[in-house]
C-alpha positions in Angstrom: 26.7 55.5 -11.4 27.5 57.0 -14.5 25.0 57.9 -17.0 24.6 55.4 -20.1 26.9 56.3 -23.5 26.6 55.8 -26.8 27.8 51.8 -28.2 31.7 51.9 -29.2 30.8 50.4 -32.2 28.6 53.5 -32.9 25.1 51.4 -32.7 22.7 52.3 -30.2 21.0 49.7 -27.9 17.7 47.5 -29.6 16.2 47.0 -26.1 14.5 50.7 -25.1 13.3 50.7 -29.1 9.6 51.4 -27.8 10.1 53.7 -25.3 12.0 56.0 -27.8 9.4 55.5 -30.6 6.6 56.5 -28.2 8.2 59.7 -26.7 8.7 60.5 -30.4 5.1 59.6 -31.3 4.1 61.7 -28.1 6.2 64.7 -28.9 4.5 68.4 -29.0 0.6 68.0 -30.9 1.5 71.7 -32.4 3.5 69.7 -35.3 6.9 70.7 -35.2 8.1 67.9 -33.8 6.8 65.5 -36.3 7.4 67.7 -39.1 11.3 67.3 -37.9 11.1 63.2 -37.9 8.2 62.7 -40.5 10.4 62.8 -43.7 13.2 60.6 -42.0 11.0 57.8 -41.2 9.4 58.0 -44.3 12.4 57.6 -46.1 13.4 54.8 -43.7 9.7 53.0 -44.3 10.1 53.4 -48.0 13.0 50.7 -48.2 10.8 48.1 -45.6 8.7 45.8 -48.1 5.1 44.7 -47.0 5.3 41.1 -46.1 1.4 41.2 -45.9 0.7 42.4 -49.6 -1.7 40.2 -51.6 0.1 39.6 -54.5 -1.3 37.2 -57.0 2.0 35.1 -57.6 2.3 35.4 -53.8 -0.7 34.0 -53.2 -0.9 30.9 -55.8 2.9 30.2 -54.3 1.0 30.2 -51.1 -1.3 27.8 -52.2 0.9 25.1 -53.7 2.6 24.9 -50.7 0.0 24.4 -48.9 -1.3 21.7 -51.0 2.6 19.9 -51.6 2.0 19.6 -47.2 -1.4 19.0 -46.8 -0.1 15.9 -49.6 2.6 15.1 -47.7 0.3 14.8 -44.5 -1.6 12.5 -45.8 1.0 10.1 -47.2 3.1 10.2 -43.8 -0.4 8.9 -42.4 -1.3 6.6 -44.5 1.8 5.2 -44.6 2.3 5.2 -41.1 -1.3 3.3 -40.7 -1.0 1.0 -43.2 2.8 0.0 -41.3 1.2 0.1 -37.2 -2.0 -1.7 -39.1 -0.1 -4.9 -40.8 2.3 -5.0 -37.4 -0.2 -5.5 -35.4 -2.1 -8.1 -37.3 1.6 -9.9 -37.2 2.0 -9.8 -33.9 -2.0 -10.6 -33.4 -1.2 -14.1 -36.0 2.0 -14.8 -34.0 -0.1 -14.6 -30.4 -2.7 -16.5 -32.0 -0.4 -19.5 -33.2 1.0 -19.8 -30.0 -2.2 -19.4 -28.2 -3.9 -22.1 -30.2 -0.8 -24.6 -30.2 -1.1 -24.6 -26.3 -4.7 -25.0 -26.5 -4.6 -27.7 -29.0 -1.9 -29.5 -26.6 -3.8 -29.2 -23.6 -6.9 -30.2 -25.5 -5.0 -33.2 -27.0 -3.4 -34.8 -23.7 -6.8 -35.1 -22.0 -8.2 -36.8 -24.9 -5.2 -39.2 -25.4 -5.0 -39.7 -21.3 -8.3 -41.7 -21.8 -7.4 -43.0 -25.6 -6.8 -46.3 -23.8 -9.0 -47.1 -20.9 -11.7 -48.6 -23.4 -9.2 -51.0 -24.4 -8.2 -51.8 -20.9 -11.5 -51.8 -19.6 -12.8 -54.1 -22.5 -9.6 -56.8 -21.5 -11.3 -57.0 -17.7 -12.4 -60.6 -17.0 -15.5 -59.0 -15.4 -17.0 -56.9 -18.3 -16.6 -60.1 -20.9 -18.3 -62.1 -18.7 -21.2 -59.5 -18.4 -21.3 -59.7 -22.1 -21.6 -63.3 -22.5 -23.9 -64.1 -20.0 -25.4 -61.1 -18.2 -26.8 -62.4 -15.4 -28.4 -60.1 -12.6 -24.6 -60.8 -10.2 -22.5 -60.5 -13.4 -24.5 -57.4 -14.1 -24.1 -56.1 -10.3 -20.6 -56.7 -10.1 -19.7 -55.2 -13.5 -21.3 -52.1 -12.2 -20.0 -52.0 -9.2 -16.5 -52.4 -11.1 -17.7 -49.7 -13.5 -18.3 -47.1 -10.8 -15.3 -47.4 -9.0 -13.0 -47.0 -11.9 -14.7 -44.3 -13.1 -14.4 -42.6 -10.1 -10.6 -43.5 -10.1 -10.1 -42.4 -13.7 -12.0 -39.0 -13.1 -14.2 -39.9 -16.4 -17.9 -38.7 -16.8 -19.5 -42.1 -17.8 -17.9 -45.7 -18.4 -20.0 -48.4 -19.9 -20.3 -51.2 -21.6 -22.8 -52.1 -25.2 -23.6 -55.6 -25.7 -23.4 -56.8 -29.8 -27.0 -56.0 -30.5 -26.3 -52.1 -29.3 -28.1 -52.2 -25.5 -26.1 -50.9 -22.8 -25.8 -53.8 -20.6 -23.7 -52.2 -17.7 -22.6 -48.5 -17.0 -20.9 -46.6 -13.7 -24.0 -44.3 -13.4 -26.1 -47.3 -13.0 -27.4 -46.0 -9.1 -28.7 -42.6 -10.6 -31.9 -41.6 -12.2 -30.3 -41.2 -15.9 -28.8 -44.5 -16.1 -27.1 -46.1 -19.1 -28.2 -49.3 -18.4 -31.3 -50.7 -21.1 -30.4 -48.0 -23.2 -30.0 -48.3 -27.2 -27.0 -47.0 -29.2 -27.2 -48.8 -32.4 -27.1 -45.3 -34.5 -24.1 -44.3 -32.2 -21.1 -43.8 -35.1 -18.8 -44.5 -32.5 -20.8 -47.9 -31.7 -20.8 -48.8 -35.5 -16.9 -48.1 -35.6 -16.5 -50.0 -32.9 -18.5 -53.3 -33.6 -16.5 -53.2 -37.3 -13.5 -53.9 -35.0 -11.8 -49.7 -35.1 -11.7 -47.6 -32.4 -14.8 -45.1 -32.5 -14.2 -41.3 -31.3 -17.4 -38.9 -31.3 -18.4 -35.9 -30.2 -22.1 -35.1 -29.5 -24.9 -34.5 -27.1 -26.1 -37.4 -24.8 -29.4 -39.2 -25.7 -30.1 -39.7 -22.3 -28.2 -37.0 -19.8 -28.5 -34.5 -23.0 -24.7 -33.5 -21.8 -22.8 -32.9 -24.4 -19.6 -35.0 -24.6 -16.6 -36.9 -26.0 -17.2 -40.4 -26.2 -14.0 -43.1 -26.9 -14.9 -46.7 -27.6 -13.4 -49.9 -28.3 -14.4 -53.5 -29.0 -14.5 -56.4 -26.3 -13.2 -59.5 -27.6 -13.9 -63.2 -25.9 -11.8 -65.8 -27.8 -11.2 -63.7 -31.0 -14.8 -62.7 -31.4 -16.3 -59.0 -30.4 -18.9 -59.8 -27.8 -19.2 -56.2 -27.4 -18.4 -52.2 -26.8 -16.0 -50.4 -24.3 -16.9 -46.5 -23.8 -15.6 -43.5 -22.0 -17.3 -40.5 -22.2 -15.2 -37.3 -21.4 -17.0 -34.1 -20.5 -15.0 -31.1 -22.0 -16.8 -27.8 -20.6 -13.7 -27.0 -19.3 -13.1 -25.2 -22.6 -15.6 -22.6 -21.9 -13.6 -21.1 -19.2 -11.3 -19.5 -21.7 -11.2 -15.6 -22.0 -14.4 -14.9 -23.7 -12.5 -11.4 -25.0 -10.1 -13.8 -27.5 -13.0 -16.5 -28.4 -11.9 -20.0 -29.2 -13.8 -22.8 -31.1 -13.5 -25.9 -31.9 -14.7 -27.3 -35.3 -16.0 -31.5 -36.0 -15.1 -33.0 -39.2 -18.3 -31.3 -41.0 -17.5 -27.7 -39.9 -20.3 -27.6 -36.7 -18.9 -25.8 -33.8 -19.2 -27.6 -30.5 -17.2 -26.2 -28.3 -16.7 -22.5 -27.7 -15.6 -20.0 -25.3 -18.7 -18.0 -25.9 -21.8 -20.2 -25.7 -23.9 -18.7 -27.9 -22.2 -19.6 -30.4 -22.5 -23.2 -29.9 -23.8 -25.8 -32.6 -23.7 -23.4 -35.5 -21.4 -23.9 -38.4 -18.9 -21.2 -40.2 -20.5 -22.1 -43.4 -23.6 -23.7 -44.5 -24.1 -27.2 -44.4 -24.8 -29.7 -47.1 -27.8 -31.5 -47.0 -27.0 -35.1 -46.7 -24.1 -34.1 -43.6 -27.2 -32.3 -41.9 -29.1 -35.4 -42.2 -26.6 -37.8 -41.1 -26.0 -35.3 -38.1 -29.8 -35.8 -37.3 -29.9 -39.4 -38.0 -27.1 -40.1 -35.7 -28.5 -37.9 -32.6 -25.0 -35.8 -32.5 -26.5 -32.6 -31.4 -29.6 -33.6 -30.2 -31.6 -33.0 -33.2 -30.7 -29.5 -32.4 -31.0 -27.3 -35.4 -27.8 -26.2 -37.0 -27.5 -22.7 -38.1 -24.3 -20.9 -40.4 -23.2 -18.1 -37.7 -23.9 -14.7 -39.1 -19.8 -14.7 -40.3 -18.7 -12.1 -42.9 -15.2 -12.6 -44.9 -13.9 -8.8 -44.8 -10.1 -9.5 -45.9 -8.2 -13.0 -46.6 -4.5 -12.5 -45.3 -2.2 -15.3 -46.8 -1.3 -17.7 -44.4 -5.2 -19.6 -44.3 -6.2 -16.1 -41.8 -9.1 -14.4 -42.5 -10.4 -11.6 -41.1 -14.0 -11.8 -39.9 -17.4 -9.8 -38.8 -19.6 -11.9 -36.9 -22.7 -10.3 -36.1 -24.9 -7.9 -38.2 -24.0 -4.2 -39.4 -20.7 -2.6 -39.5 -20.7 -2.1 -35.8 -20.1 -5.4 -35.4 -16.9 -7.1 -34.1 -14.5 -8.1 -36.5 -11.7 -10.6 -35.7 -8.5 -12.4 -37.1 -9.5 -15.9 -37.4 -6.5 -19.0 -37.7 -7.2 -22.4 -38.3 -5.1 -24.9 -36.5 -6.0 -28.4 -37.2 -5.8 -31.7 -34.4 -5.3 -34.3 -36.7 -6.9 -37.2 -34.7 -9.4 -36.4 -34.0 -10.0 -34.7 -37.6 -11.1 -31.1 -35.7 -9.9 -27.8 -35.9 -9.1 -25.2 -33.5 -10.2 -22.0 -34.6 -8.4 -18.7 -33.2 -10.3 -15.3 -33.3 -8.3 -12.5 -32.2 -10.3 -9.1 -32.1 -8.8 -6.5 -34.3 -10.1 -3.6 -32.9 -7.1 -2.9 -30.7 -4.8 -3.2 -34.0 -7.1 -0.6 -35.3 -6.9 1.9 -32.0 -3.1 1.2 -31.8 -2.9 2.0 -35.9 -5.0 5.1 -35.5 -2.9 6.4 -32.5 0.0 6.1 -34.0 -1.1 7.8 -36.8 -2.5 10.6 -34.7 1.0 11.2 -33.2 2.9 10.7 -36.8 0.2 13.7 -37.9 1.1 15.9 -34.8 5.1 15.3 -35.0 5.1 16.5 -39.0 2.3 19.2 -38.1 4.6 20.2 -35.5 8.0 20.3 -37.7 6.0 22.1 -40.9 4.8 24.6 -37.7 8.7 24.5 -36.8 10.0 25.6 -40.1 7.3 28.3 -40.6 8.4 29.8 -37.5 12.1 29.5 -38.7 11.2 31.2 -41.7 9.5 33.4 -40.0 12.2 34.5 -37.2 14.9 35.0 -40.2 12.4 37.7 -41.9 11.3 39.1 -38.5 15.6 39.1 -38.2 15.5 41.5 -41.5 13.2 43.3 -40.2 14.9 44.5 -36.9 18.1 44.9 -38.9 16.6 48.1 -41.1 14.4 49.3 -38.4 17.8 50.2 -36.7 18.4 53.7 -38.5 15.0 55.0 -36.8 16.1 53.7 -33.0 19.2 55.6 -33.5 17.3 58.7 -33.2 15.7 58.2 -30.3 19.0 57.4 -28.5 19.6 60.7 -27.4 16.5 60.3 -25.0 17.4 57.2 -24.0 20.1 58.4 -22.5 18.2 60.9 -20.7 15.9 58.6 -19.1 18.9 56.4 -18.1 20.0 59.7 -15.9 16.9 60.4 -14.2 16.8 56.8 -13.4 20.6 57.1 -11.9 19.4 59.8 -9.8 16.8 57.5 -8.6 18.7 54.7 -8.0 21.3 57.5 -6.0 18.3 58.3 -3.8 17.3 55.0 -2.8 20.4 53.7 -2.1 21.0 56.7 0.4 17.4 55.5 2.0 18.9 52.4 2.2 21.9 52.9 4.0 19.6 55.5 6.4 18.0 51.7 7.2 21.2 49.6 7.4 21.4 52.2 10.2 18.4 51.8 11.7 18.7 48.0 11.9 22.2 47.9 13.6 20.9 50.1 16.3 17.8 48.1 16.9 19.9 44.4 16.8 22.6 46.6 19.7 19.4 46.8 21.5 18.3 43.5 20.8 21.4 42.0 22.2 21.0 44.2 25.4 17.6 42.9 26.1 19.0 39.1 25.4 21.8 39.5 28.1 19.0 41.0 30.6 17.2 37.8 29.5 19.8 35.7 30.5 20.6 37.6 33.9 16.9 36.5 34.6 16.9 32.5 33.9 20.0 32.9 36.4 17.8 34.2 39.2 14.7 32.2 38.5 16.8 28.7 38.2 18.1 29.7 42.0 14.5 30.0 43.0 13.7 26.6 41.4 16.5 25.2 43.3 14.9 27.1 46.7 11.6 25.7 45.8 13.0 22.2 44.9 15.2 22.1 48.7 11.3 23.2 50.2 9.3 20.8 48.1 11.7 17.8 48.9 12.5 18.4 52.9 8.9 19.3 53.7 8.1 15.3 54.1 11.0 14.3 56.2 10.3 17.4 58.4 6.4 16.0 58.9 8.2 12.5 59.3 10.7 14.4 61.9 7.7 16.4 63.7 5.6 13.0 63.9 8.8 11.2 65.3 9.3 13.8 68.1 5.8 14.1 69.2 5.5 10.0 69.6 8.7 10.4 71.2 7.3 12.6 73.8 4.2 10.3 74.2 6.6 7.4 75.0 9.1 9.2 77.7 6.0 10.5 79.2 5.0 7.1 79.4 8.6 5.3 80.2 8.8 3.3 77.4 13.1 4.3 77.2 13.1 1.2 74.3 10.7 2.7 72.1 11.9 6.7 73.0 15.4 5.3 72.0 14.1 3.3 68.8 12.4 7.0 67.6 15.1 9.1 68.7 17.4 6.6 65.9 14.8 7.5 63.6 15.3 11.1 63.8 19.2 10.9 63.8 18.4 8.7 60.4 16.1 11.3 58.8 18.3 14.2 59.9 21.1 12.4 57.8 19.0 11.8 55.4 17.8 15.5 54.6 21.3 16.3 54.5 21.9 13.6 51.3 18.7 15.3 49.8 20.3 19.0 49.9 23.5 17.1 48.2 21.4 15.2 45.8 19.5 18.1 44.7 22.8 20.3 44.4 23.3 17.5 42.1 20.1 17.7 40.3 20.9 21.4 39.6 23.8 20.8 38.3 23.2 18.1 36.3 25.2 15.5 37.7 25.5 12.3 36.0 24.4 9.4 38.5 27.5 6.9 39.5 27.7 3.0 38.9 25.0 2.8 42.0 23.0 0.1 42.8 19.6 0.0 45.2 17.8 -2.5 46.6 14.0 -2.1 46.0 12.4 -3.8 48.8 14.5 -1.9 51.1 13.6 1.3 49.4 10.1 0.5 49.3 10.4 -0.2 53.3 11.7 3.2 54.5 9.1 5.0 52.2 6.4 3.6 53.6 8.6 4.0 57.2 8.7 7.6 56.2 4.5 7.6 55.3 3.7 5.5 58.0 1.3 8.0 59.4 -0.2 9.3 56.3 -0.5 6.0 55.1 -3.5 5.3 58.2 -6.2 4.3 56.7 -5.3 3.6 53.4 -5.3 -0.3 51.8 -1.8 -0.8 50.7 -0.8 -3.7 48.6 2.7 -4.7 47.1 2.5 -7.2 44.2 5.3 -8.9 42.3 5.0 -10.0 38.9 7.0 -11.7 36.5 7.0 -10.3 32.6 9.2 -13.5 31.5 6.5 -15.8 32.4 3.8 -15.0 30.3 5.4 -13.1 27.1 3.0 -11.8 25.1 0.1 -12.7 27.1 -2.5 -10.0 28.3 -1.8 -7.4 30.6 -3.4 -7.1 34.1 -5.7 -4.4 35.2 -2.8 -2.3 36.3 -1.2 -2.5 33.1 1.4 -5.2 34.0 2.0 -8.5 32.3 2.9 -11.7 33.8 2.3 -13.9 36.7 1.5 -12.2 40.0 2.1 -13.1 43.7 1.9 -10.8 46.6 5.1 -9.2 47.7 6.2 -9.3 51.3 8.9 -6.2 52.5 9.9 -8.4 55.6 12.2 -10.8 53.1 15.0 -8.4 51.3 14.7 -10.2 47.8 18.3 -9.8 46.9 18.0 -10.2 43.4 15.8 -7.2 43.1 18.2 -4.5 42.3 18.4 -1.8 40.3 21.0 0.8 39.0 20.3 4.1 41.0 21.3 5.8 44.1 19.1 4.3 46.8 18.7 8.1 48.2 17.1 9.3 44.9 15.1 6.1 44.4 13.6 6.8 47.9 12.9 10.2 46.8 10.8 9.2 43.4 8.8 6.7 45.5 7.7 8.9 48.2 6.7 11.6 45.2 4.7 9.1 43.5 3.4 7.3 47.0 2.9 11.4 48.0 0.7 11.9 45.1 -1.3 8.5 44.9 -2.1 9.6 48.9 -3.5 13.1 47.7 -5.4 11.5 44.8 -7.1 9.2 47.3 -7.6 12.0 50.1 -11.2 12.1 49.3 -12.3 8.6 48.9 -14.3 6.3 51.5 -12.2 3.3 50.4 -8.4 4.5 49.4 -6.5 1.9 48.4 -2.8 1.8 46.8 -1.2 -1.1 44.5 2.4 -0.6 44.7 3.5 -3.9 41.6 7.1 -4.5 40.9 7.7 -6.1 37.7 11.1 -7.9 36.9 12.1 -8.6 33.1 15.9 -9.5 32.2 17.2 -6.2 31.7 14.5 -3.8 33.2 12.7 -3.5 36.8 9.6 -1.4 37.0 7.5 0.1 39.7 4.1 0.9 38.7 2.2 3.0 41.7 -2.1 2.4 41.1 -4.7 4.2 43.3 -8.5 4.3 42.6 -8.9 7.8 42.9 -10.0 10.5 40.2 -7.5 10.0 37.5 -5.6 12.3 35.4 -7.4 14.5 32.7 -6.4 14.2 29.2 -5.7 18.0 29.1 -3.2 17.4 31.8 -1.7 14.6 30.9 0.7 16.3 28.2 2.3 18.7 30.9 2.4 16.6 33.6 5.8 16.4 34.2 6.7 20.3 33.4 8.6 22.0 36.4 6.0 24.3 38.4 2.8 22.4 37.0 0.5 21.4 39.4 -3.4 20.9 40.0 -3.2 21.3 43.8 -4.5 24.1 45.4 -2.2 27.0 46.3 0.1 26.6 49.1 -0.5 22.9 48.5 2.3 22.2 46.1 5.0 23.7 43.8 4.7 21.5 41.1 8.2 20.1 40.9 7.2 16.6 42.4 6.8 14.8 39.2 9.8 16.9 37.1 12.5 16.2 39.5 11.2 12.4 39.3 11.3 12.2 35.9 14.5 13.7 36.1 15.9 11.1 38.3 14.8 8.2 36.3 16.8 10.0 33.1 19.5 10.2 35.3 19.8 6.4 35.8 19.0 5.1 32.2 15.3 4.6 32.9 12.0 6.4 32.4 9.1 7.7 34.7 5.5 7.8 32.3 1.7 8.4 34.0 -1.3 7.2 32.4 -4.8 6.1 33.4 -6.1 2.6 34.4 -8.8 0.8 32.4 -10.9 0.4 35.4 -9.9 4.3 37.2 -7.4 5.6 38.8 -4.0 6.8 38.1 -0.8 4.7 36.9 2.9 5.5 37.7 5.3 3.6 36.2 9.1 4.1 37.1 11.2 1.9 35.0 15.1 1.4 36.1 17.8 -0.9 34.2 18.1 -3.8 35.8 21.8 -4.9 38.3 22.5 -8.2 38.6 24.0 -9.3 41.2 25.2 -12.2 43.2 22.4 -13.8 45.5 23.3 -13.7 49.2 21.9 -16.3 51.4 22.3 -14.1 54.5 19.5 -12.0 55.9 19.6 -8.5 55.4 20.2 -6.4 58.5 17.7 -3.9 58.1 15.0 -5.9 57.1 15.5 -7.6 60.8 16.2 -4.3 62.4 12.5 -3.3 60.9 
């Protein structure tokens, strides 16, 4: 590395400026030093103007542009308010149009779907008779006519007013506030409707004091009006709307009767005049209910008949955008009020943000400006860094040196590394030597583990066989002696098999019966098994899918199994060798769980599904502990006592069963005990009707 050199151009590098200017300023305190550089950069300072000087023309400058923004900032935000402010009130009239026209719809079709069931009900031959001669059975069957259609038409009340204003029938005859005997001569909507018109109203009921719409038309017999048709509507309905955007509904003199928000029920927007209060008290509309102005205050009228309103006391309280909307027929109007606090909030935030984006672009040019003179600046300050270049340049050579040294240490350390990874590599290969030599002894221990049963089987076959020669019994010698020709062949499959194992031979297209496996095992365990209740189940999952499963974890209907019949179409894809050795591992094991037990018993259960067989193996013994469950199938892990087992039982099992497409799992029974379950993929094969020879040999 070469040590650094002055610019081509003749300019020295801006970017160790500070370093140089404080070995200068730290130079010897005797003076020479500074007495050398001191008239220098005091020639060099002279030329650099103050940018902090207070200057009076500096500062009034100062101050108007201060002012000309702080004017500008105002005008951006008012502007901007006054914009967000009348957009929002648009958009608040255009919601409020449309929110009121589909009121006023919905509000109209219910009253025009009963506009004409007075005049219907007033052409029935059984409420004219009523009025001409009401009789106790004319009066009992126009009621009883009365109720039901009222019921049908989904109406509050229906009744009938004779000419002299006395309700003569009515379909709430039954209840306590009955119609019936009741007066309505001041009713408007009686009067209209005795003058021959149709009579709409709107008031509070004399007798149920529930308030209502009441339609009426006039009964005519022969040409003459013998009488008055009504339907009262109840409209409460309306004070499910959202309370948050009240509605209200004005009559004809300005009184509010109905109202999303209840309390402000049967007041008026304005004052009333005297004689429409008293006709409103005359006639019984509200109830004699006194009628009070709501506490409204007009803060702005908007063109387009919108006001917009403070209803309450104080300036704290709400202010809305009220629209008229009127019915027509009825003569009511629908009165919109639309709060216009969120057109506030939405007007101020949007003035906050125009405030922070021109903040932020005056803040932007300042530091523009600022950057360009900070850019003069550097520019004159570069006669003083070029004297301390020299030392620069110095400092850049020790630092060379440095860097020289370190990268020496380094390469010392490459070194270092590549000899410890050569050793690394040795130990790995010594590593590998010993997997070698400890697989060989699995395989040892594996041959042990898997002859040491059909030795005991061989040893307990020579002994009886012994018994019966001593005895004479040359059938049952010759029947044993079989046996042991049988087992000696088979140990010699199990040496293959497991050479197999080792090598991790893939299984062949193989196919085992599993009643005939399950009928040499226990063969093989015949004398362990003394003592012990054995019981073979089959069980169908097909029959009851989805249903519970059994205690044993098994699904399906359930019969006892019986190993003298072959069941042909239980067969499964495996070598029958290997399946024989799985079952006398897990048999093996359920006999040591139940070694110390008064009552051992063993449920051997064969499941069959359509493309799966499984063999689950149940004892009542101790269980398995949750600690052990996890490891359960490692190679050399066993909770026997030493000498009684290797451990590789269970591994070369579940080994098997991956061999053959299936799976061997362990878990523990709901009521105790231990659960094997060995699931194999299912042959299908073509049912023989013969016997199998070696279930008849057995």
């Amino acid at each position: 590395m070469k040590p650094a050199s002055a610019h081509p151009s003749g300019a020295p590098s801006i970017a160790p400026a500070p370093a140089a200017l404080c070995s200068v300023a730290a130079a010897d305190p005797s003076g020479e030093t500074r007495s050398r550089y001191e008239p220098d950069a005091a020639l060099a300072y002279a030329t650099m103007s103050d940018p902090h000087r207070s200057d009076p023309a500096n500062v009034t400058r100062r101050l108007l542009i201060l002012f000309a923004l702080a004017a500008g900032l105002v005008a951006a935000c008012w502007l901007t308010y006054s914009i967000a402010w009348r957009n929002g009130v648009d958009t608040l009239r255009r919601n409020a149009a449309v929110r009121a026209e589909r009121t006023a719809s919905v509000l109209k079709s219910t009253l025009e779907r009963y506009e004409s069931l007075p005049y219907l009900l007033g052409e029935h031959p059984i409420v004219q008779d009523v009025l001409i001669d009401p009789s106790p059975d004319n009066v009992k069957r126009a009621n009883l006519y009365l109720e039901d259609l009222n019921r049908h038409a989904r109406a509050t009340v229906t009744y009938i007013i004779s000419a002299d204003g006395y309700c003569v029938a009515a379909s709430n005859w039954r209840g306590p506030g009955s119609f019936v005997g009741a007066g309505y001569q001041f009713r408007p909507y009686f009067v209209d409707a005795v003058k021959g018109g149709v009579g709409r109203f709107f008031g509070i009921g004399t007798i149920s004091q529930a308030p209502g719409y009441y339609i009426s038309q006039p009964v005519r017999r022969d040409g003459k009006i013998v009488g008055v048709a009504v339907v009262k509507l109840d409209l409460e309905w309306f004070q499910g709307v959202d309370a948050s955007e009240p509605l209200v509904v004005t009559d004809d003199h300005g009184v509010i009767f109905l109202s999303s928000v209840p309390a402000w029920k049967y007041h008026t927007i304005r004052p009333l005049p005297g004689r429409v209060a008293d006709s409103i008290y005359q006639a019984r509309q509200y109830a004699q209910q006194p009628i009070a102005p709501l506490p409204v205050t007009i803060v702005r009228t908007l063109e387009g008949n919108a006001q917009i309103l403070r209803i309450g006391g104080g300036r704290a309280a709400p202010r809305y955008l009220a629209s008229r909307h009127g019915m027509g027929d009825p003569d009511w109007h629908l009165i919109t009020m639309s709060p216009v606090d969120p057109v506030d909030a939405d007007a101020r935030n949007t003035t906050i943000v125009t405030g922070f984006g021109y903040v932020s672009l005056v803040l932007l040019a300042f530091y523009w400006r600022m950057r360009r003179a900070r850019v003069r600046e550097v520019m004159r300050s570069r006669a003083l860094l070029q004297k301390a270049y020299a030392e620069l340049n110095q400092r850049v050579a020790e630092r060379t040196a440095d860097l020289s040294e370190a990268n020496e240490q380094l390469h010392k350390e490459v070194a270092e590394r590549t000899r410890a990874e050569q050793e690394l590599r040795a130990a790995h290969d010594e590593l590998i030597q010993a997997s070698k030599l400890a697989a060989l002894g699995q395989m040892a221990a594996g041959i042990t583990h898997e002859l040491n049963q059909p030795l005991a089987a061989l040893r307990g076959f020579s002994d009886n066989t012994r018994v019966l020669l001593e005895r004479g019994d040359q059938a049952s010698a010759r029947e044993n002696l079989e046996a042991i020709a049988a087992l000696t062949e088979r140990m010699g499959k199990i040496t293959n098999q497991l050479k197999l194992f080792v090598g991790r031979a893939r299984p062949r297209s193989a196919r085992a019966p599993i009643v005939r496996a399950l009928r040499n095992v226990v063969g093989l365990l015949q004398k362990r098994l003394q003592g012990v209740e054995l019981e073979f189940v089959l069980s169908n999952a097909a029959a009851h899918a989805g249903g519970d499963a059994d205690v044993n974890g098994a699904g399906g209907a359930r019969e006892p199994l019986s190993l003298a019949d072959d069941h042909p179409e239980l067969v499964a894809h495996c070598d029958d060798l290997r399946l024989e050795q799985v079952l006398i591992n897990l048999l093996g094991n359920a006999l040591d769980a139940t070694a110390g037990i008064s009552s051992p018993r063993i449920t051997l259960e064969v499941e069959t599904a359509d493309a799966t067989l499984s063999i689950t193996v149940g004892d009542n013994g101790p269980g398995i502990p949750d600690d052990v469950l996890p490891r359960l199938f490692e190679p050399f892990f066993t909770t026997k006592e030493m000498g009684q087992g290797l451990g590789l039982g269970l591994a070369i099992s579940s080994s098997i069963a991956r061999d053959c497409g299936g799976s061997l799992v362990a878990r523990n029974a709901p009521d105790g005990g231990a659960l094997f379950i060995l699931t194999l993929r299912r042959a299908r094969v073509q049912v023989n009707p013969a016997p199998d020879p070696l279930s008849a040999s057995s």
